[in-house]
N, C-alpha and C positions, 0 to 999 in steps of 0.2 A: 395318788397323783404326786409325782415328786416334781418340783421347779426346779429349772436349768437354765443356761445362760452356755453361749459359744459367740465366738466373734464371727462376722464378715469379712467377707474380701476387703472391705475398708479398715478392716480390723474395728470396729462397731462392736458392742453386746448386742446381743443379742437376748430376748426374754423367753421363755416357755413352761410350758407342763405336759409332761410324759405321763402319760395313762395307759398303766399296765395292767393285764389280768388280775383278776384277784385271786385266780388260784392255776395253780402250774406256771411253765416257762412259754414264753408268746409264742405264738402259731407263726407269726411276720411282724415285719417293724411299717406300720404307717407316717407318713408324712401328711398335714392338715393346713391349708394355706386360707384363711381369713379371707371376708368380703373387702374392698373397697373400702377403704379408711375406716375399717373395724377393727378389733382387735382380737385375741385368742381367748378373750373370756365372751364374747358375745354366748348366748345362749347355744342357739345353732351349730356353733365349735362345738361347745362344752359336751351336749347331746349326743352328737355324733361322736364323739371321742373314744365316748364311754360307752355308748354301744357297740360298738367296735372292737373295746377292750374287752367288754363283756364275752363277745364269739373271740376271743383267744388273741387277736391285735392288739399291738401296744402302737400308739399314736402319738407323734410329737405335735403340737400347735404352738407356735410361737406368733409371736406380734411383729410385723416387718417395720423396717429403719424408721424409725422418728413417729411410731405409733404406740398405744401400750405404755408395757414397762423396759420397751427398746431403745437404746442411744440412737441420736442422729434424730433433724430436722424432717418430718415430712415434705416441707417443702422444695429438698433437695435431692429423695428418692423419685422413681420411677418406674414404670413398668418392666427395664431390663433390671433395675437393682430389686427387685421383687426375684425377678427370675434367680440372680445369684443367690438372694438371701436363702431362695428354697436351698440349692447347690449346697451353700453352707452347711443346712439345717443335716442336707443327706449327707455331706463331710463327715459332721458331728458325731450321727450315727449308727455309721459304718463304724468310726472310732471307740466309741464308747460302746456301741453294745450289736448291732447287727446291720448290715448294708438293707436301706430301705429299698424294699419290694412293691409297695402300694403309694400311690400318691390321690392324693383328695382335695379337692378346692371346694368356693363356693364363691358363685358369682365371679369378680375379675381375679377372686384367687382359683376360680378355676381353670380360665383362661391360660393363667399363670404358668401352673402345674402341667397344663395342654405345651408349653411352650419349654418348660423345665424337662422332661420325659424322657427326650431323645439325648439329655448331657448324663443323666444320672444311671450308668451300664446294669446296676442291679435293677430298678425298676420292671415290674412285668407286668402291672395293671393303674388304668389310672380312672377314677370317675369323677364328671364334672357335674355339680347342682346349680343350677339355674343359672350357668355361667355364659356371657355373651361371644359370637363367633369372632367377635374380634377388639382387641384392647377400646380403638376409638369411642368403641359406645360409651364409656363414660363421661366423651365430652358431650353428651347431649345432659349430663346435669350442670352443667357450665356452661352452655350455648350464648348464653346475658354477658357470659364473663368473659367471651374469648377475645373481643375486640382488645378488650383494657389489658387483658394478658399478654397480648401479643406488642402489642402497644408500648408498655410500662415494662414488660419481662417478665412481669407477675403481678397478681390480683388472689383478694380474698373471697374465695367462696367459699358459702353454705352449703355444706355436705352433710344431708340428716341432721338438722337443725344446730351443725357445729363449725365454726368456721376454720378454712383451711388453705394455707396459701398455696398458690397453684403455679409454678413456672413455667414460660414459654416452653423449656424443656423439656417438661412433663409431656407436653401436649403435642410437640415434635415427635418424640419416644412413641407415644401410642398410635401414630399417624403410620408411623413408619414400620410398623408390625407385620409379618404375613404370616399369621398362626393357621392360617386356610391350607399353605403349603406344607406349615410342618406337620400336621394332624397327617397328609400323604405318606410321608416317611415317619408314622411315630412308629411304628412297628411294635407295639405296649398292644394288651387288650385294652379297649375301651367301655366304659359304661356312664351314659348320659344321662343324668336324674332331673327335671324341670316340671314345671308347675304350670298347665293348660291355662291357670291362671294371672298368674304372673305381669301383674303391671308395669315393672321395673325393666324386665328384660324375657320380651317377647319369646315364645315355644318356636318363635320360625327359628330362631337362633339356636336353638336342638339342634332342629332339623339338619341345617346348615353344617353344625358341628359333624351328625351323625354320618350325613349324604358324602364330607370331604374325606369321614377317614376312612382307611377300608378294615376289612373283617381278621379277627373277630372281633364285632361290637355289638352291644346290649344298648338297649332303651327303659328308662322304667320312669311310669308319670305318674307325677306326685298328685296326683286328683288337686285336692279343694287348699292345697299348700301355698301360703303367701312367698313372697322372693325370700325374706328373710327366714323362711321357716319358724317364724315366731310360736308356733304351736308345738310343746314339747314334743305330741308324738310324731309329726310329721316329721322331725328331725332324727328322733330315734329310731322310724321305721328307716328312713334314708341309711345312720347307719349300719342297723341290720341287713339291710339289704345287697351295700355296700359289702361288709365283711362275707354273705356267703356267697355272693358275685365271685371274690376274688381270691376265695379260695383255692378254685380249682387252676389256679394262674401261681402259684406260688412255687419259687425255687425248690426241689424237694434238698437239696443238698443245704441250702442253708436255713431252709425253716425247719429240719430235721434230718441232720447231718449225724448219720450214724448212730444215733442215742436212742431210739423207740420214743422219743418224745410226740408223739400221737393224741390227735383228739381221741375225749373220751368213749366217743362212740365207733371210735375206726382204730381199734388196736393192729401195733404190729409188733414183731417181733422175727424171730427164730425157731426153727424146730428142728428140736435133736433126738434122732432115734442110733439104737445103739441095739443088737442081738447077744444074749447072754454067752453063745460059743463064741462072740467075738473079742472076749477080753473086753479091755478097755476105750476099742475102737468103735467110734462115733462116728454117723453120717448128719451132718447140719445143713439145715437148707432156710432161706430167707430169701421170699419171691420165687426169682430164678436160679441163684447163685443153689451152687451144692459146694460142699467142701467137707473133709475130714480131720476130723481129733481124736487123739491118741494120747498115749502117756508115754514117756521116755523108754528107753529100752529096757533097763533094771528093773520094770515094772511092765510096761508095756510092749509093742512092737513099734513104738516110735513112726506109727502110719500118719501120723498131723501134728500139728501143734497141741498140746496140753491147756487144759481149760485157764490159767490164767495166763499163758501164752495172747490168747483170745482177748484175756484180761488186756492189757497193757497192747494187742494191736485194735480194741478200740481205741481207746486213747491217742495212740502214735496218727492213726488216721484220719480221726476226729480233728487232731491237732495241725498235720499237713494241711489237710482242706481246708480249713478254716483260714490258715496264715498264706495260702496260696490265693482263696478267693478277697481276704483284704490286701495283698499286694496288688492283685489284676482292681479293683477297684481303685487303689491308690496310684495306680499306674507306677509301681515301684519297677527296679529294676532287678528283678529277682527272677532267676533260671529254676531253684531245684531248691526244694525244702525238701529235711530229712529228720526225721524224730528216733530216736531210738528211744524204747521206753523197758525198762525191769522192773520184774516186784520181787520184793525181799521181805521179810520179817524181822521187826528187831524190836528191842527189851523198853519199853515203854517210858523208864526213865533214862533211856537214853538220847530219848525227842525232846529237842525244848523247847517246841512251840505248841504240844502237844496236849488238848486234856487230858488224857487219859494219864494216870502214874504208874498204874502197876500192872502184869502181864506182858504180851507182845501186841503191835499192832504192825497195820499192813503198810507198806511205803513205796509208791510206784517212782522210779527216777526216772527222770526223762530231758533226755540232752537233746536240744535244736541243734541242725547244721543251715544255715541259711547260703545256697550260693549266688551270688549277686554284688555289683559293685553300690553296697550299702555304704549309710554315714554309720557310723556308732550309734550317733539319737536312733538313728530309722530302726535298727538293728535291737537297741533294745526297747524300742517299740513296740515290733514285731515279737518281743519275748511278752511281753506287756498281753498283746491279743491272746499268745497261747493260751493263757489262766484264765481265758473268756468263752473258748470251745464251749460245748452244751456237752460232749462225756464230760471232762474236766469237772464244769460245775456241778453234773447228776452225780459224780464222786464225793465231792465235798458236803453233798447234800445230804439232808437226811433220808433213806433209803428203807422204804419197807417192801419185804419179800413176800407176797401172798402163794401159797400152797395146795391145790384142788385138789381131786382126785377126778379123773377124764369120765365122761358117759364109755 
């Protein structure tokens, strides 16, 4: 678990912890939105996080405006500044490390996330736990309080035995929500998690959720689970269930953009077959795709590209795609990325950022063209992402080659 911080639209910190796989590169990046004046360590978060990380998701959970370890007054957020803060959270993580594909609430953070969905263009799946069909219901734990709120502008209520000030605006904000309509246009899979038991916020509110949006949508009932998921496994089954839900919804280009970065039980790759009268001429097939490699003419017939040809156009492709799908995220204005990338060999002290001292090592270069009326910042920004691709970093990485011999 590493802890992060990014600011808001109000320019605000923001607090969290990212929970990553403990072994390999994330399958997806999840986003995790908190109950109702809880925070990102509640159990429930933590639970689900990590189960999630567990099947291959990496999860961000953070703590919204003026709750937690976040700047800003609770008393002065609301149900649309919850909505930004997720924006943010997915800002964040398009930046830093991969544009969020899963979104996860619980309770009004799931509402939340129902309401978030349709701003965030990578999102492809969202699942809500025991979250109400619509903002208002939490004014039925203030019902004593609404007169004097309304009245005064604000009043302190008791929310799970903690007091919390409550603004007329708060209460306008959730009045004025129609998540019923946006659930019509989320155009996200969906998956509804709720507890038949549920004292807090009644299973018709599933319902309701499920009946408004359309297909494809999942239901999964949490049997004997309290709202708050207080019991460690009910949260962890949640998570689990969550992450193999939404796998089959996930961007294949950006949760495995060229690199063979595969679950362990679902390998892929390439297969190269080549005939002995044919020289050095290769036939490579992956999926659907066929294509050929050769070796240069001095040696070969020059029928394809040469095997680190291959080399350096993963990389170059890895690299376009990547810096093309965070511009269409960032809504930048960029026409055409172009990578050109070479590999060379050169005398090992002649690197100076290099372990290695003595013999040759390998050195791929590779020059961006970006065209687009960029700022400079944006621009080397955008060179900032390149070094963030999944070949790039399986390059940098340490690399073991396992060798069979075929049945």
């Amino acid at each position: 678990m590493t802890q992060v911080q990014f600011k808001n639209q109000a320019g605000l910190l923001l607090s969290g912890d990212l929970e990553m796989p403990t072994a390999g590169e994330p399958r997806a990046f999840a986003l995790f939105a908190h109950c109702f004046s809880c925070t990102r360590k509640i159990r429930a978060a933590v639970h689900i996080a990590r189960a999630m990380a567990d099947q291959g998701i990496a999860v961000l959970r953070f703590d919204f405006t003026g709750l937690g370890d976040s700047e800003g007054q609770f008393s002065d957020s609301s149900f649309s500044a919850n909505v930004d803060d997720l924006l943010a959270a997915a800002d964040w993580l398009a930046s830093e490390h991969q544009p969020v594909q899963i979104l996860v609430g619980h309770s009004l953070g799931g509402t939340a996330v129902l309401a978030a969905a349709p701003h965030i263009d990578s999102c492809r799946a969202v699942a809500s736990i025991n979250a109400p069909s619509e903002p208002r219901h939490v004014l039925r734990h203030m019902e004593e309080n609404l007169e004097a709120i309304r009245e005064q502008g604000s009043a302190v209520v008791n929310l799970g035995g903690r007091p919390f000030r409550i603004r007329q605006e708060f209460v306008d904000d959730v009045r004025n929500q129609d998540v019923a309509n946006r659930l019509r246009n989320l155009k996200r899979a969906l998956l509804v998690l709720h507890a038949p038991l549920d004292k807090t916020v009644a299973v018709s509110h599933a319902s309701t959720i499920f009946e408004a949006a359309l297909h494809p949508k999942s239901f999964i009932s949490l049997d004997q689970a309290d709202h708050l998921l207080s019991n460690p496994d009910d949260s962890r089954y949640a998570g689990v269930m969550i992450a193999q839900w939404a796998s089959r919804y996930f961007d294949p280009i950006a949760a495995q953009p060229a690199t063979g970065h595969d679950s362990d039980d679902a390998p892929q790759g390439v297969t190269v077959t080549g005939r002995t009268a044919d020289g050095f001429v290769c036939k490579v097939q992956s999926g659907q795709h066929e294509w050929v490699a050769d070796e240069p003419a001095d040696i070969g017939t020059d029928a394809g590209p040469d095997p680190y040809a291959h080399l350096c156009a993963a990389l170059g492709t890895c690299t376009v795609m990547t810096l093309n799908m965070y511009a269409r995220h960032k809504q930048l204005p960029v026409e055409q990325v172009m990578a050109r990338v070479s590999h060379a060999r050169i005398h090992a002290k002649d690197c100076q950022d290099c372990h290695q001292t003595e013999g040759k090592i390998d050195v791929l270069n590779r020059e961006i063209s970006i065209t687009g009326d960029l700022s400079d910042a944006q621009r080397q920004r955008m060179l900032e992402i390149a070094d963030r691709c999944p070949v790039h970093r399986t390059l940098e990485n340490e690399i073991k080659v396992t060798t069979a011999l075929a049945d």
